[in-house]
BALOBA-1460 file (C-alpha; in Angstrom, 3 decimals):
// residues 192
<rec num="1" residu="x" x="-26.701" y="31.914" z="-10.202"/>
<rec num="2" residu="x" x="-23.463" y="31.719" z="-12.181"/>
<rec num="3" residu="x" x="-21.060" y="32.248" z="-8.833"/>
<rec num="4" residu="x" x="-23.399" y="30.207" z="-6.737"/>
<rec num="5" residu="x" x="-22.765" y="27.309" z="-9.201"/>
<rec num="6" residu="x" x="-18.908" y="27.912" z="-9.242"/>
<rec num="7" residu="x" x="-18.925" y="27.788" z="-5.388"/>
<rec num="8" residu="x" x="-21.068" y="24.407" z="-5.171"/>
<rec num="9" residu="x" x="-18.823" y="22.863" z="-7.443"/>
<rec num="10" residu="x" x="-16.038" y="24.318" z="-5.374"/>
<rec num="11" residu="x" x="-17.540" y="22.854" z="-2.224"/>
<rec num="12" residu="x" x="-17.750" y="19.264" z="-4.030"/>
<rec num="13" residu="x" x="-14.313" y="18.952" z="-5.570"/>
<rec num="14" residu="x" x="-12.808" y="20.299" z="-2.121"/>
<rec num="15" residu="x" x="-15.278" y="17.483" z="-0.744"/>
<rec num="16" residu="x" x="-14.043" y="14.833" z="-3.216"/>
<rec num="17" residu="x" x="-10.092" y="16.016" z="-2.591"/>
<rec num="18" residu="x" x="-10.456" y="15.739" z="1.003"/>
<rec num="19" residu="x" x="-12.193" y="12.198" z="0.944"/>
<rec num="20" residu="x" x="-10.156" y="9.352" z="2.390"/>
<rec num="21" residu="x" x="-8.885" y="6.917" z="-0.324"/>
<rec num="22" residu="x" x="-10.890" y="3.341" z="-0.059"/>
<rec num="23" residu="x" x="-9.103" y="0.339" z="1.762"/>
<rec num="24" residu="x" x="-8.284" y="-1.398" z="-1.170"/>
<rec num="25" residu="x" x="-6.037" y="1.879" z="-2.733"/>
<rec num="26" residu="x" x="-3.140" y="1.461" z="0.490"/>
<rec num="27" residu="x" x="-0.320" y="3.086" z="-1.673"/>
<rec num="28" residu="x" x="-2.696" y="6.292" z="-1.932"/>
<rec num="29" residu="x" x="-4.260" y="5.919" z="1.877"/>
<rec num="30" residu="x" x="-0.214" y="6.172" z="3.006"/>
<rec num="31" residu="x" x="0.509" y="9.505" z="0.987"/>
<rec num="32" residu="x" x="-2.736" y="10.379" z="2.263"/>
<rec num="33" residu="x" x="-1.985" y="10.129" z="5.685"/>
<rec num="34" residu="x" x="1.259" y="11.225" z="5.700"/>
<rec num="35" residu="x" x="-0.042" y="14.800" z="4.002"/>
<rec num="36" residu="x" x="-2.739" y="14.688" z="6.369"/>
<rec num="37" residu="x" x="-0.419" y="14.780" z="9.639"/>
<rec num="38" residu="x" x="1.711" y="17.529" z="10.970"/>
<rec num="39" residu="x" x="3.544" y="15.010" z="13.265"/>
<rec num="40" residu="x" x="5.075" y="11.377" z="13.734"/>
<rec num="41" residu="x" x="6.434" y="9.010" z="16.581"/>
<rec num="42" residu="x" x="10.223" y="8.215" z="14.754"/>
<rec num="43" residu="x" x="11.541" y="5.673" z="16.894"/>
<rec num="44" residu="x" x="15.566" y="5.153" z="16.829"/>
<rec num="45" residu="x" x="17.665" y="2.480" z="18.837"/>
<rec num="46" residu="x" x="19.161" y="4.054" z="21.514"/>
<rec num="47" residu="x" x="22.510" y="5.765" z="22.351"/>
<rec num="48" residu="x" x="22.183" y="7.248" z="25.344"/>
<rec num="49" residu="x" x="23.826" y="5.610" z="28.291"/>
<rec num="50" residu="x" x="21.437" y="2.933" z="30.229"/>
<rec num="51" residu="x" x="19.266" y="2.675" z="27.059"/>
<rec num="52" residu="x" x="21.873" y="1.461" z="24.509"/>
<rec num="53" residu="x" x="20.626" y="-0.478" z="21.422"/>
<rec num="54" residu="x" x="17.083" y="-0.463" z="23.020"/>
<rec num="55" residu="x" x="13.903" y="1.087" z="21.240"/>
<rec num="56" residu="x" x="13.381" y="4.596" z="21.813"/>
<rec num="57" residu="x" x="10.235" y="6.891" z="20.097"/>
<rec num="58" residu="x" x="9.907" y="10.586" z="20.165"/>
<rec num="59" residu="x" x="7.963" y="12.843" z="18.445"/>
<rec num="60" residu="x" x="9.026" y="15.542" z="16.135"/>
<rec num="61" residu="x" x="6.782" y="17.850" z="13.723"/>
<rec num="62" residu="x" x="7.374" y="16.467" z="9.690"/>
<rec num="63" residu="x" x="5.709" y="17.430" z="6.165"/>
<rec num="64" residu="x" x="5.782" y="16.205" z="3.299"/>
<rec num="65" residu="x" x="4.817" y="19.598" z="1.227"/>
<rec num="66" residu="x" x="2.395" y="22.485" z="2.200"/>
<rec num="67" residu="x" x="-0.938" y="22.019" z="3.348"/>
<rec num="68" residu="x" x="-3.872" y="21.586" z="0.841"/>
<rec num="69" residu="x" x="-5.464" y="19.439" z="-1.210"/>
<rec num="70" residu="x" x="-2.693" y="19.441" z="-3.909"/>
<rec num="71" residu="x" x="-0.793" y="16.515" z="-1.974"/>
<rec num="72" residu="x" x="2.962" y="16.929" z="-1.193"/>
<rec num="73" residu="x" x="6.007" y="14.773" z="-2.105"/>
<rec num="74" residu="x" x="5.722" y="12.106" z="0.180"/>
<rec num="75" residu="x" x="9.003" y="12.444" z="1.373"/>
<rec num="76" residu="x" x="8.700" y="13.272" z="5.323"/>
<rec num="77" residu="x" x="11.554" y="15.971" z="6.039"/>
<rec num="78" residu="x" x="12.364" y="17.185" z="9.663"/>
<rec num="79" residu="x" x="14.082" y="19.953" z="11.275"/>
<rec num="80" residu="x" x="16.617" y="18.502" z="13.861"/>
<rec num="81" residu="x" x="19.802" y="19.588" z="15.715"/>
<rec num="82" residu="x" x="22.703" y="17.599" z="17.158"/>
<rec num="83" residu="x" x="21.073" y="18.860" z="20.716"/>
<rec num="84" residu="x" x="18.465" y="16.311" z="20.235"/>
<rec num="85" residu="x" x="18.511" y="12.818" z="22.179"/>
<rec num="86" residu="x" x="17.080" y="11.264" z="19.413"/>
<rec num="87" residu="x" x="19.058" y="12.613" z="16.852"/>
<rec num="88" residu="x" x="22.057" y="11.782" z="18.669"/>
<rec num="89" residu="x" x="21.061" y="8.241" z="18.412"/>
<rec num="90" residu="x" x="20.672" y="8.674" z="14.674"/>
<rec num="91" residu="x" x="24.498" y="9.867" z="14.129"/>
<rec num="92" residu="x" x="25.152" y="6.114" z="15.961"/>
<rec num="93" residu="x" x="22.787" y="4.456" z="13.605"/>
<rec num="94" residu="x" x="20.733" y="6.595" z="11.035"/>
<rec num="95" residu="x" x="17.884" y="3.691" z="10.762"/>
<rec num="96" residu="x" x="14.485" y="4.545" z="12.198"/>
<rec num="97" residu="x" x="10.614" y="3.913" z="11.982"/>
<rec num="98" residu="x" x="8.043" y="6.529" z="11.702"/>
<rec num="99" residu="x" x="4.634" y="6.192" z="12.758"/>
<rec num="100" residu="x" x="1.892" y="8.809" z="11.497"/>
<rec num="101" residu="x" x="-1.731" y="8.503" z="12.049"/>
<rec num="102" residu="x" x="-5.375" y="9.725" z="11.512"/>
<rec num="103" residu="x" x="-6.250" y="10.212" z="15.477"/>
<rec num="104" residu="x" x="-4.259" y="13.677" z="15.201"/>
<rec num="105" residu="x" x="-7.025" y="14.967" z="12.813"/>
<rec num="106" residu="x" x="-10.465" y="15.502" z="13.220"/>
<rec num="107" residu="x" x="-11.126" y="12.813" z="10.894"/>
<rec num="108" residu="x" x="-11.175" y="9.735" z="13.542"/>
<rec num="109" residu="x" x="-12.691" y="11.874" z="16.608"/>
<rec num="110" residu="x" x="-15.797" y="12.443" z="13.701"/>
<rec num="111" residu="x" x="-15.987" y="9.013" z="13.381"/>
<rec num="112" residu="x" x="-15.525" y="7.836" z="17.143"/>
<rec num="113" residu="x" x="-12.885" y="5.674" z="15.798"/>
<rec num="114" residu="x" x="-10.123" y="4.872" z="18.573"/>
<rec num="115" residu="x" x="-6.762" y="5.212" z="17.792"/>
<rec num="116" residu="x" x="-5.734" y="1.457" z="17.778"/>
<rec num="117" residu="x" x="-9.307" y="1.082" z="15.548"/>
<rec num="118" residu="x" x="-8.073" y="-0.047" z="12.118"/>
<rec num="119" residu="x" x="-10.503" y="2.111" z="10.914"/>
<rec num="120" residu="x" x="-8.019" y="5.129" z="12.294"/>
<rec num="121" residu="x" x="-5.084" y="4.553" z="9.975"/>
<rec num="122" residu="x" x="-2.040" y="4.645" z="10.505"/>
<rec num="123" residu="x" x="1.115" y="4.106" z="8.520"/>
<rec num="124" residu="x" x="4.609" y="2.777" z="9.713"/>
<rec num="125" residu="x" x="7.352" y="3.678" z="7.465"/>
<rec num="126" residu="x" x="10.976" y="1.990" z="7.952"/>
<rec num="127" residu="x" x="13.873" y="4.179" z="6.798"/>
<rec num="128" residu="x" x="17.080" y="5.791" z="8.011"/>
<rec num="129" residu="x" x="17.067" y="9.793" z="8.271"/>
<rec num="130" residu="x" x="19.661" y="11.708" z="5.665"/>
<rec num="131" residu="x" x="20.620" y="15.407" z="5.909"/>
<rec num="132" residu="x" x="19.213" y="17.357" z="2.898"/>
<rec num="133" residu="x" x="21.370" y="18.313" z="-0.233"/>
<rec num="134" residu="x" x="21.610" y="21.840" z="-0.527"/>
<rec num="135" residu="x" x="18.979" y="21.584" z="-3.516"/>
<rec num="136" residu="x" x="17.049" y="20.215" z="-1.493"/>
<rec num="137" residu="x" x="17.028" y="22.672" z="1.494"/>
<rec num="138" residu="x" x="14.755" y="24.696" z="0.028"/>
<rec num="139" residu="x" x="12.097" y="22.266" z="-0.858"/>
<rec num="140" residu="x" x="12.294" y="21.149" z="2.867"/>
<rec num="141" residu="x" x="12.179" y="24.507" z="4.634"/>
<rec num="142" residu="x" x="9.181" y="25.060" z="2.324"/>
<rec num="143" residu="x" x="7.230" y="22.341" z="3.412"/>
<rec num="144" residu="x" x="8.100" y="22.152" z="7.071"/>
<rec num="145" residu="x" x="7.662" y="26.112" z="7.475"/>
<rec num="146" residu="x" x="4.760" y="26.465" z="5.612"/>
<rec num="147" residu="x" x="2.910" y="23.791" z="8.736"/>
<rec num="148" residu="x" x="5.132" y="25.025" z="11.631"/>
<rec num="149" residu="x" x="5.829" y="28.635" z="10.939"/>
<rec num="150" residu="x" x="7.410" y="28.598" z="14.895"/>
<rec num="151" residu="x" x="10.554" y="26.383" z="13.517"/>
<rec num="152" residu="x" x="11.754" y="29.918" z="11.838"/>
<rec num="153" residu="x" x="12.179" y="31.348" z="14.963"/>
<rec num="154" residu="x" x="13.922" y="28.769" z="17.041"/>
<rec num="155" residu="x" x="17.564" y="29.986" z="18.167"/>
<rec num="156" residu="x" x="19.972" y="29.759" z="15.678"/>
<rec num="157" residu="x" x="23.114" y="28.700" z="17.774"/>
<rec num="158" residu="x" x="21.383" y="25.008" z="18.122"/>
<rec num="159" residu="x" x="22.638" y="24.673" z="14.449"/>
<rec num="160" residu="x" x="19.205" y="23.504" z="12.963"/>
<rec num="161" residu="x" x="19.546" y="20.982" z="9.677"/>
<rec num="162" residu="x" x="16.820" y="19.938" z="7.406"/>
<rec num="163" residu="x" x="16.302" y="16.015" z="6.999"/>
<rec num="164" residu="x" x="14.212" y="13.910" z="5.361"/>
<rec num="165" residu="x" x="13.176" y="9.796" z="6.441"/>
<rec num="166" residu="x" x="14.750" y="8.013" z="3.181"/>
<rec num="167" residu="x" x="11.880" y="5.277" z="3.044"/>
<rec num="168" residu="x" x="12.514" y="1.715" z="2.790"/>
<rec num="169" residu="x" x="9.462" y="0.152" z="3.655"/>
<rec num="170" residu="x" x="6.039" y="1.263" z="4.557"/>
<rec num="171" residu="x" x="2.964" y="-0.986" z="6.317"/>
<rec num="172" residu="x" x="-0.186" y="0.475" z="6.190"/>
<rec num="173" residu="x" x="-3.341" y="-0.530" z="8.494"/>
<rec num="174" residu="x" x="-6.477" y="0.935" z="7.685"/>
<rec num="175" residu="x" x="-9.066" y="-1.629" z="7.960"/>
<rec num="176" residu="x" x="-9.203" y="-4.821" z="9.375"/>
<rec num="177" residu="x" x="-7.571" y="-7.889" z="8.053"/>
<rec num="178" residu="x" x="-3.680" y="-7.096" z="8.913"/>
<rec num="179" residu="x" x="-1.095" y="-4.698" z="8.064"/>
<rec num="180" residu="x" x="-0.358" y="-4.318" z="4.535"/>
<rec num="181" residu="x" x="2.764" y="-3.740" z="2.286"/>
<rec num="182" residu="x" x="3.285" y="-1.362" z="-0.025"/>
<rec num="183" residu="x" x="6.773" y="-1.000" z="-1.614"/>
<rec num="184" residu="x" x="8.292" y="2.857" z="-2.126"/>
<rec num="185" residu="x" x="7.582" y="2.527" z="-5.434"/>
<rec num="186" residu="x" x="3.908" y="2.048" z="-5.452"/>
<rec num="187" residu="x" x="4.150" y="4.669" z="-2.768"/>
<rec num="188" residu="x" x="5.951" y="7.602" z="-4.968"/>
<rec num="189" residu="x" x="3.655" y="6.469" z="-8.387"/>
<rec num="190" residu="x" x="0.441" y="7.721" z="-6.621"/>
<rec num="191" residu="x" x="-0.836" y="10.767" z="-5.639"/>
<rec num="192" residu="x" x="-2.877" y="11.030" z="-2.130"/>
């Protein structure tokens, strides 16, 4: 009876951990999502010849820390090379956006919620993208290779870097009304 107690209350504080933050907590529903997504459209302004100083998004694979309920940092690191268009842009001009969302998890499929649904959130970050420190390397090949264990493998003479999107401003729309500020303060203070 004792262990069948200790898993129930397993099962609800998993449940509890897992639930989405309410509408009116949008510092916590951005860590949230952010923890809760293994990828992000980071849009630069073009370099690349015939595309200069336009908009350009691509996707590339982020984390903010491990998987699990425990949260991560918030900080969204990357694994890039020079090879990359995108990143090639970013040596021109290291600003960016980053655009995460709820439609790459199960949780707005469940709900029937369309990706452009409010109710799907999503969170825009504005930032520019800064190599790691060598302390914190480690911290960033932790959380990136704990979610995409195939990054370890990828060939070594592309001269791989770990990166993180220095935040500047973040927008959060998760229910209907408008987009909503939250400052990179708020957004550090809280935990998803």
């Amino acid at each position: 009876a004792r262990l069948l107690l200790l898993c129930a209350s397993s099962g609800l504080l998993a449940a509890a951990v897992a639930a989405i933050p309410p509408p009116e907590e949008a510092a916590r529903m951005a860590r949230y999502v952010l923890h809760s997504c293994d990828w992000g459209a980071l849009a630069t302004l073009s370099a690349q010849e015939g595309l200069r100083g336009r908009p350009f998004a691509n996707i590339f694979s982020i984390s903010d820390g491990p998987p699990g309920p425990c949260g991560g940092s918030g900080v969204p690191y990357l694994y890039l090379t020079d090879m990359e268009i995108s990143v090639q842009d970013l040596e021109i001009n290291s600003n960016a956006s980053l655009t995460v969302s709820l439609a790459q998890t199960p949780y707005c499929r469940k709900h029937k919620y369309d990706p452009q649904n409010p109710l799907c959130a999503h969170i825009i970050f504005a930032g520019s993208i800064v190599k790691v420190n060598d302390s914190e390397a480690d911290l960033a090949k932790k959380a990136l290779f704990s979610r995409h264990p195939e990054m370890e493998s990828w060939p070594k003479d592309h001269n791989w870097f770990f990166a993180k999107f220095n935040i500047t401003n973040i927008w959060v729309l998760d229910y209907f009304g408008g987009l909503k500020i939250v400052t990179p303060e708020e957004y550090y203070s809280v935990k998803p």
